[in-house]
N, C-alpha and C positions, 0 to 999 in steps of 0.2 A: 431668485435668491435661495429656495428653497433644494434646487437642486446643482447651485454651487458647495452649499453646507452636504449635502449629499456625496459629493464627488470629492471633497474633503476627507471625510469620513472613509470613504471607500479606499482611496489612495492612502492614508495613513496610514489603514489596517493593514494592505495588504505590503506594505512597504517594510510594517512593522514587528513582522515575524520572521523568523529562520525558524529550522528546526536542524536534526542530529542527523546529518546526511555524509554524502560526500562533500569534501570542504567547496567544490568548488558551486555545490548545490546552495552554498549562504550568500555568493556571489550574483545569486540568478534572481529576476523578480516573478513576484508571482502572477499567473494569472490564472483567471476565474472566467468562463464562458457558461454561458444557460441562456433558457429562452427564455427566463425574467428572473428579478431579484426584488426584495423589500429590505429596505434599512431601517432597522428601530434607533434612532438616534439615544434617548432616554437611555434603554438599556443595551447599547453599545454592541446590539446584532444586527446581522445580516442574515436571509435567507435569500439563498439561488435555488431557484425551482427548475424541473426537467433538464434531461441530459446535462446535467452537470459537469465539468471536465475545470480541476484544477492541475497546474503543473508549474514546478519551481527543480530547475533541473533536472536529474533524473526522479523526482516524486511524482507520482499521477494520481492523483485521487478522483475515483469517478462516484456519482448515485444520480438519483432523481431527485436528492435535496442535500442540497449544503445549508449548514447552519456556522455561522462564523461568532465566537464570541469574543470581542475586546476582553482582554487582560487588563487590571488598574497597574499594572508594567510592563515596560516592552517584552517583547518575549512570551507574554505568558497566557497568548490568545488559548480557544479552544474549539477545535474544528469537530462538528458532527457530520459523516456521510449518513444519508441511511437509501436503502434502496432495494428491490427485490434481489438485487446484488449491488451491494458497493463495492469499490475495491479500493486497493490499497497496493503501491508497486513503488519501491525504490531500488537502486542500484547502491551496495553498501561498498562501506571503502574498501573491503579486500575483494570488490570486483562482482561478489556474491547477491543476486536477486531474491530485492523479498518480495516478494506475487501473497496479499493475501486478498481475501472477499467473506463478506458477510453480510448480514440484514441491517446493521448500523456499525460502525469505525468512528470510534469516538479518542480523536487524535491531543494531547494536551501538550503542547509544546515545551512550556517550561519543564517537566517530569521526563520527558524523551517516552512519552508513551503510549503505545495504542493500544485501545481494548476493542476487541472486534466481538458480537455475539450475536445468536440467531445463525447458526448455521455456518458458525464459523469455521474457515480451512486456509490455510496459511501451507505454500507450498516454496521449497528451495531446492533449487539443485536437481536432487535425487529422492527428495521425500516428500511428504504429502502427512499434514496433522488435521484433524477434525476434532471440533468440540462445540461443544455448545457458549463457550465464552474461552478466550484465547486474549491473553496479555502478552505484549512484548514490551521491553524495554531495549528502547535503540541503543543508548547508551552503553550497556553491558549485554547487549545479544540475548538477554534472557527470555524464556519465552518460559508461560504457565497455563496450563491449560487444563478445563474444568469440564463437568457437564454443570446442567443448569438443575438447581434446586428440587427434590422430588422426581427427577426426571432417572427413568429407567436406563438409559444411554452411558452407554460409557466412550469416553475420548478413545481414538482411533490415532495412530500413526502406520505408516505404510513408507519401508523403505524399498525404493524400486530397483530393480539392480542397475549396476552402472552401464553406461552404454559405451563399451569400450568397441573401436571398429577391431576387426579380428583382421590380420593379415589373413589375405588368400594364399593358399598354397597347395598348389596342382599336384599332384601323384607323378614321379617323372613315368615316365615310360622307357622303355629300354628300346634305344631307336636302334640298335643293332638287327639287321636281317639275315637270316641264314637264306640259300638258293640251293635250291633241291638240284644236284646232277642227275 
């Protein structure tokens, strides 16, 4: 019985969120793979231990522990990665990849928000941001980025240059020959 009420739980949860994706990303169900998990029924978590790998369309969230917390409304669960690198990879509607990773990704769905810190770097396109604590809001693309309290560091951004292919273009040659009489 005790782990029918279990597999309830589990399936609700996972059943019972979407997040700020591509739309067709609210369509997709999620799943959760590890080499083990515990459920606190009471306080309406889950934790998945090692290798971690969640995926609900183009969203992938990897660490060494997922922690899942039920929302008291749909929608408003609240995902921690943490990991000597978590990451964090969606595919945004205008086609655009967000690739981030840090030491914990703590995802709140109802906000459309992740906050990544510990070494956090959030990389798109053609750039590359570090900090020591790094907000995005999916919803409005914004992104805030800190160092951490006391800390001598300062956030880093690094724009790469584009990688445009360059047309090849040979030097003609002047294939005329003259012939010595």
């Amino acid at each position: 019985m005790k782990i029918n009420k279990l597999s309830l739980v589990f399936s609700a949860l996972l059943f019972s969120f979407s997040s700020v994706a591509l739309e067709s990303d609210y369509d997709q169900a999620i799943n959760v793979s590890s080499v083990s998990q515990n459920a606190q029924m009471k306080t309406n978590t889950i934790v998945f231990l090692q290798d971690v790998l969640l995926t609900q369309g183009s969203i992938k969230i990897t660490g060494d522990k997922l922690t899942v917390i039920r929302g008291t409304l749909p929608n408003h669960e609240i995902m921690i990665a943490d990991g000597n690198v978590a990451t964090f990879y969606q595919t945004q509607s205008d086609g655009k990849p967000f690739d981030a990773q840090a030491n914990r990704i703590h995802y709140d769905i109802a906000k459309g928000k992740i906050t990544l810190t510990g070494n956090a770097q959030v990389k798109q396109l053609d750039s590359q941001i570090n900090g020591s604590i790094i907000e995005y809001f999916l919803n409005t693309k914004e992104l805030i980025v800190n160092t951490g309290e006391g800390e001598d560091e300062r956030v880093r951004t690094v724009f790469l240059p584009a990688q445009f292919e360059k047309e090849k273009t040979e030097p003609t040659e002047d294939k005329t020959s003259t012939q010595e009489e």
